[in-house]
N, C-alpha and C positions, 0 to 999 in steps of 0.2 A: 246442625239441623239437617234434614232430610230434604231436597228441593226435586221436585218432578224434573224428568228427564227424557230426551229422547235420545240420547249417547243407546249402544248396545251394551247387554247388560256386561258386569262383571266378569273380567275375561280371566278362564283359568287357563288354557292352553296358550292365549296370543293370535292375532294375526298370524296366516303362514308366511305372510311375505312382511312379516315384520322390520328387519334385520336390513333390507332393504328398503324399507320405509324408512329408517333411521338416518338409512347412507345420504336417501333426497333431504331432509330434514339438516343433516349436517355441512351438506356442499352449503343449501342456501345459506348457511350460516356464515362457513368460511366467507363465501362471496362479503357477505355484508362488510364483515368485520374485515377483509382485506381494504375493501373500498372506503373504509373509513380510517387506513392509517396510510394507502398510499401515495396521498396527495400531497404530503410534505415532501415526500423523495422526488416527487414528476414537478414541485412549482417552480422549482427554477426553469428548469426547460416549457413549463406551459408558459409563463413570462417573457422568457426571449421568443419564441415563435408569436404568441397571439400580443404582446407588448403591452400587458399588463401592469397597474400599479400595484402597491404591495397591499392594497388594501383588498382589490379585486380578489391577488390571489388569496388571502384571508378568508375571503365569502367562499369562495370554492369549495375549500373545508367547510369552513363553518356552517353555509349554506344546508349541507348532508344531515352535520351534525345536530342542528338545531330544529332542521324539519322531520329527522328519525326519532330525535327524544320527547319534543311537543306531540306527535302522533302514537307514540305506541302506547299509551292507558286505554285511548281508542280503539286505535288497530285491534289489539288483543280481545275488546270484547266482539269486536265482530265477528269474530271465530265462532263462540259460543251464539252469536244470537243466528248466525245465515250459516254456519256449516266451514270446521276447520277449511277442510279441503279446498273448497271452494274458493274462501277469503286465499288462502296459500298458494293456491295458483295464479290466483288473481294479483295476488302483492309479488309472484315469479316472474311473470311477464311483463310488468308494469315494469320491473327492477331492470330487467333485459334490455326492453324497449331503450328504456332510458339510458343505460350503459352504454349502450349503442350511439343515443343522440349525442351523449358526453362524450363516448371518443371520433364523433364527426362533428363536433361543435368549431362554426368558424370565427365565433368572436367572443370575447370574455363573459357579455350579458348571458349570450344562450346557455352557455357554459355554465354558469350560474345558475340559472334558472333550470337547465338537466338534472344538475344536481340537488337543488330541492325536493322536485319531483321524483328522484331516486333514494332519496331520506325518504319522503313520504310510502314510497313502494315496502321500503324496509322496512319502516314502521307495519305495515300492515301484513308483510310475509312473515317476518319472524316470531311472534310471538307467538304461533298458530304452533312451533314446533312440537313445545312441551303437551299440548292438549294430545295431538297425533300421536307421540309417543306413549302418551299414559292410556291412549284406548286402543293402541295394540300391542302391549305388552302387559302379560300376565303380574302379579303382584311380585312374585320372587326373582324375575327378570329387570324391575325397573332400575333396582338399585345403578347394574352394570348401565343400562342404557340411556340414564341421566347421567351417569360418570363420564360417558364421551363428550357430554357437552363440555367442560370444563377442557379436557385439552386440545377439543376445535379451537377452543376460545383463546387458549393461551397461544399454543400456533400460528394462529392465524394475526395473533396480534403482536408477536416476534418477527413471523415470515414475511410478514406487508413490505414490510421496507426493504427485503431481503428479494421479493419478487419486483418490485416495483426497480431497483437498481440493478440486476439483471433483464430486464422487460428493455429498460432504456438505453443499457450499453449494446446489448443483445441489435435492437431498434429493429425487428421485421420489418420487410418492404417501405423500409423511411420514415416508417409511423412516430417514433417516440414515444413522447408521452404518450399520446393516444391507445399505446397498446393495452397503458393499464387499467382503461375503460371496455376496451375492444374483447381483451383477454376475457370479459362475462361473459358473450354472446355465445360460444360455443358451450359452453361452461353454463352457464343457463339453459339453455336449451336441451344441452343432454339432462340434467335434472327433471326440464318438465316433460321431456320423455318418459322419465323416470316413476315421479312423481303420478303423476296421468296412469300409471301400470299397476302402481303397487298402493298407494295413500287408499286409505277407507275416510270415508265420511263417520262424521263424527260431531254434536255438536251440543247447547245447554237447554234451558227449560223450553220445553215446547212453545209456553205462552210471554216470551219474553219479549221485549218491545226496546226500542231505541230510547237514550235518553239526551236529546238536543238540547236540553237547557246543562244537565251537565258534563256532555260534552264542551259546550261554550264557555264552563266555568274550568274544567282543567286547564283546559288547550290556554285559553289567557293568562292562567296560572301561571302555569310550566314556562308557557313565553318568557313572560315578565322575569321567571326565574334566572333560566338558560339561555336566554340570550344576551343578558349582562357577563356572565360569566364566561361565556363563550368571546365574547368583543372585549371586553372591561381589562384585559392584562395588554392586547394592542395597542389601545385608545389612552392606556395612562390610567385609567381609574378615574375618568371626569363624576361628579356628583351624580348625575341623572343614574349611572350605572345602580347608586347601594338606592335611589330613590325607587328603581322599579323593581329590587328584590326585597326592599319593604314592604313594596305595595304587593307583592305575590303571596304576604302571609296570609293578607285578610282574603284574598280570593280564592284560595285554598283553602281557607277556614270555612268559608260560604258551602265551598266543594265539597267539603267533607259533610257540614248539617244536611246539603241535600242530600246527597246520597243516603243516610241515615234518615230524613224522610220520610225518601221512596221506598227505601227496604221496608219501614215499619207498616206503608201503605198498602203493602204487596206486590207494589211496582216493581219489575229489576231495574235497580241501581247499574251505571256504570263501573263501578268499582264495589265490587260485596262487601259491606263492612263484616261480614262477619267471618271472613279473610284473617281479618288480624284478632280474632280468640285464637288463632293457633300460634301457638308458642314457635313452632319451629318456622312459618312465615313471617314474622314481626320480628325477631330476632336476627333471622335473615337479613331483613331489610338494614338492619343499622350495621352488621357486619358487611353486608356486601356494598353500604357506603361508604365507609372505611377504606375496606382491601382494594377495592377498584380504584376506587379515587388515589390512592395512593400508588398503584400500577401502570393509571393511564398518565400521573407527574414523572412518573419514575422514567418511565418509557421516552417521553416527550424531552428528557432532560437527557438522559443517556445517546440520544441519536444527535441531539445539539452540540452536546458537549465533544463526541466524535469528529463532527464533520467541522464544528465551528472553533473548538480549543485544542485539536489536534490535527485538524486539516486534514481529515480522510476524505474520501471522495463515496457519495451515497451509495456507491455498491460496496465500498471498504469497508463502510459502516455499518451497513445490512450484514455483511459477512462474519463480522468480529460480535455481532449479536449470536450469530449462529449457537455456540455452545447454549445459550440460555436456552433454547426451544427444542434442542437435545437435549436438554434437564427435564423440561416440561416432561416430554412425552415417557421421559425413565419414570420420572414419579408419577404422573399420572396411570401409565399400566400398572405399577407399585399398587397403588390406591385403588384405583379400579376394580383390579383384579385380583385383589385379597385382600390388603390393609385397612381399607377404608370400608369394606362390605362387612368384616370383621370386626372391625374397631371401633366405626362411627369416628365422631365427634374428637377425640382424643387426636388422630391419625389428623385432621384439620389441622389442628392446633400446633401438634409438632411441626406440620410442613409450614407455617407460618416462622413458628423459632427455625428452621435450616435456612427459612428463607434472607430470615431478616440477619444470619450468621454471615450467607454469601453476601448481602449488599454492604455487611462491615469490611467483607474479603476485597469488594470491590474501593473501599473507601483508603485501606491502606494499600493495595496494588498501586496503586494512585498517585499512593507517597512514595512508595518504593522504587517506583518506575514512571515518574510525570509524564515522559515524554514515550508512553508505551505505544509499541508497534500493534500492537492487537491482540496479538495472542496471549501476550502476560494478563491478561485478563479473564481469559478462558476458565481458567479453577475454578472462580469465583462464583463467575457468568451460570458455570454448570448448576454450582451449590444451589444459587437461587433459581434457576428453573427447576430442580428436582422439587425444592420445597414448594415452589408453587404447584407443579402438578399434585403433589401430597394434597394441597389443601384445594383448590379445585375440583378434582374428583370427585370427593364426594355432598361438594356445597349442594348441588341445586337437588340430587338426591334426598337429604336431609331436610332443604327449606320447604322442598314441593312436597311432600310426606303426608302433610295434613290437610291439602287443598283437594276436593273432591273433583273428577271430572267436569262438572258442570260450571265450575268458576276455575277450571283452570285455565281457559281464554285470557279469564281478567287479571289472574293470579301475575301470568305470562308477564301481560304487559305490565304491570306495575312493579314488579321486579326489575324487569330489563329498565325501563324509564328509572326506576334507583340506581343503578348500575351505570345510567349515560349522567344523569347529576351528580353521583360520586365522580365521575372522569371527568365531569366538566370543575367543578371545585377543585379537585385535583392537577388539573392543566392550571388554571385559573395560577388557583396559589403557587404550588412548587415553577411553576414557570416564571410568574413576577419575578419569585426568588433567585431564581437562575439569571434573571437579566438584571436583576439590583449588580450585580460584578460587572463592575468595569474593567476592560484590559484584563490582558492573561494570567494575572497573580488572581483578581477580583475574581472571573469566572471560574476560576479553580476553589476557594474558597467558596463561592456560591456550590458552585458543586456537591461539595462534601457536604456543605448541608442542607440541601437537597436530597442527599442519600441517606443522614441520619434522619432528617424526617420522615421520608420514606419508610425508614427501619423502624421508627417507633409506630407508624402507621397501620404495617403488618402486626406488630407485637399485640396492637392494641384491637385488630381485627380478632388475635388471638382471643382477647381476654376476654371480649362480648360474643366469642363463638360459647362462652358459658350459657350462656339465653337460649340455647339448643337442645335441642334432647341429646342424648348421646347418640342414639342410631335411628335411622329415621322409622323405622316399626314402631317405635314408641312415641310415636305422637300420634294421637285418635285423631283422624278427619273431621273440620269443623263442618 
């Protein structure tokens, strides 16, 4: 369907300062997605300084984690109803501020509580990305400029732990931990220099209006979801956990009839239903809860398994990652830059089979070598970063295909918010599994299958990238 607009019209040249619109677009991006995988590497040192319980530093993460993925179905329509730009500067400074508070925080609560406030900044900056990009790049440019989202993302969720163990052996002027909060503010703030120079305004129906009653209904939703799954592998799995993601179904169910509705009223809906007639977004969503969820187990298991069954030290561990995020970025230019512009959908899939090839390489390296120093690992580490960037590259190209300017605010967030419930599932389960092994035979054995989960996870992202179009031209905009 056709929805009135005040976006500028269909752009065949592009923004001139496109290319640079992308660059602010993508730091914000890193940022987020650094600060949501560094705080495993800094808790032991935020622990012994501020003398935290392990529960405290639990919320730390989780705190981020659970106020970024409750807020972004949100976030992301506010883009469309007040103006990307706007909302995107506003959720830039917000993220700053707060990064800031979090690395001058002097006791565990504020700390806590920074962190919330810095989930919620992220919820509201990043979903703003994809709208920005799709209204200043011409149609036959998008493909490349939604392909770099995919290797910010793998990057940055390699390198986290890689800068975070550097940051802290490094320790500027005494800081510690702190620096891996501190390290935003300049890194912030040159973006909204940035940002402020080059972003155009851009935004959805002229006559759109807030919708606070389903607001009210996701956000409880999502809670009740994500914050079981987020606590629930900590705590043991007490009862109350599976009772309050029972209770998420019917809330969500509520969620979905309003929305449907208000669309039929003429109201805007928070969430368009009419989003999921596109094949290439609906499809999306169930591959990109698969492959994430299985990425962000994978990941969580692999930096444990280092530090905790081979006794590396968090920058050793960061480091011996290193080959994967040199994989990413091979395949992802791979993809990017010709495979995937070319191929579509196909070039997905394979990088998924290379991927799930290297986490086998990983599984007998393992056998080969139990007591590995690091680098026997390396081969493997590569294989599955390359196939990851293969498949990467060209997801969010392909998924966003048939979402029109005007809901791609809401597009935004409901994507990403699939992407943090796949990771949170994914921590959830493959992490139990990790810690069912007791002692060094048990954790090795959890291990490995952890990694064949893992590997049928990917296989299986494979097989429901079928639900996609081949390339993303061939999906008509709903």
């Amino acid at each position: 369907m056709t929805v009135p607009t005040t976006s500028p019209p269909p752009v065949t040249t592009g923004h001139p300062l496109r290319r640079l619109a992308l660059v602010a677009v993508l730091v914000a991006e890193i940022m987020d997605l650094l600060d949501a995988t560094v705080v495993g590497i800094a808790a032991p040192s935020i622990q012994h300084e501020l003398g935290s319980d392990d529960t405290t530093i639990q919320w730390i993460a989780a705190g981020y984690t659970l106020a970024y993925a409750v807020g972004l179905v949100t976030g992301g329509r506010l883009g469309d109803l007040y103006g990307r730009r706007r909302i995107f500067l506003v959720g830039l400074v917000g993220f700053v501020l707060f990064s800031a508070l979090c690395g001058l925080a002097p006791t565990p609560g504020i700390l806590i509580t920074c962190r919330v406030l810095q989930g919620l900044s992220g919820a509201i900056l990043i979903p703003q990305g994809f709208g920005i990009i799709k209204s200043a790049f011409p149609p036959r440019e998008l493909g490349a400029a939604f392909g770099a989202f995919g290797p910010a993302m793998g990057l940055s969720a390699v390198g986290g732990p890689i800068l975070a163990g550097a940051l802290i052996a490094w320790d500027p002027g005494g800081a510690g931990w702190r620096t891996v909060f501190l390290v935003n503010v300049p890194i912030g703030l040159a973006c909204l220099a940035l940002a402020l120079r080059v972003l155009r305004e851009s935004r959805g129906e002229r006559t759109a209006r807030p919708d606070p009653v389903g607001t009210i209904l996701v956000t409880t939703g999502l809670l009740l979801l994500v914050f079981p799954l987020v606590q629930g592998r900590e705590l043991g799995w007490p009862g109350w956990t599976f009772a309050m993601m029972a209770a998420a179904v019917p809330v969500l169910g509520v969620f979905a009839w309003h929305q449907v509705r208000r669309a039929r009223a003429g109201r805007s809906p928070l969430v368009e239903p009419a989003l999921f007639a596109s094949r290439a977004f609906s499809g999306g969503m169930l591959v990109g809860l698969v492959f994430f969820g299985g990425m962000a187990g994978l990941f969580l298991v692999l930096g444990l398994h280092l530090q905790l069954g081979l006794g590396f030290s968090p920058l050793r561990a960061g480091l011996t990652l290193a080959p994967w995020a040199l994989g990413v970025a091979v395949g992802a230019t791979l993809s990017g830059a010709w495979l995937g512009r070319r191929y579509g959908r196909p070039v997905l899939q394979a990088g998924a089979v290379v991927m799930a090839l290297g986490i086998a390489g990983i599984v007998l390296t393992s056998h080969v070598a139990p007591r590995t120093a690091g680098w026997e690992l390396a081969p493997a580490l590569l294989v599955s970063g390359v196939g990851m960037g293969l498949f990467i590259a060209p997801f969010f190209d392909i998924v966003l295909a048939g979402v029109t300017l005007p809901m791609v605010g809401s597009a935004s967030g409901v994507l990403n918010a699939d992407q943090q419930l796949g990771s949170a599932i994914g921590v959830a389960v493959l992490g139990t599994v990790f810690f069912s092994g007791t002692g060094a035979q048990g954790m090795a054995t959890a291990f490995d299958v952890v990694l064949w989960v893992t590997a049928g996870m990917v296989l299986a992202g494979a097989a429901l990238a079928a639900l996609l179009p081949r390339r993303a031209r061939e999906e008509q905009p709903a």
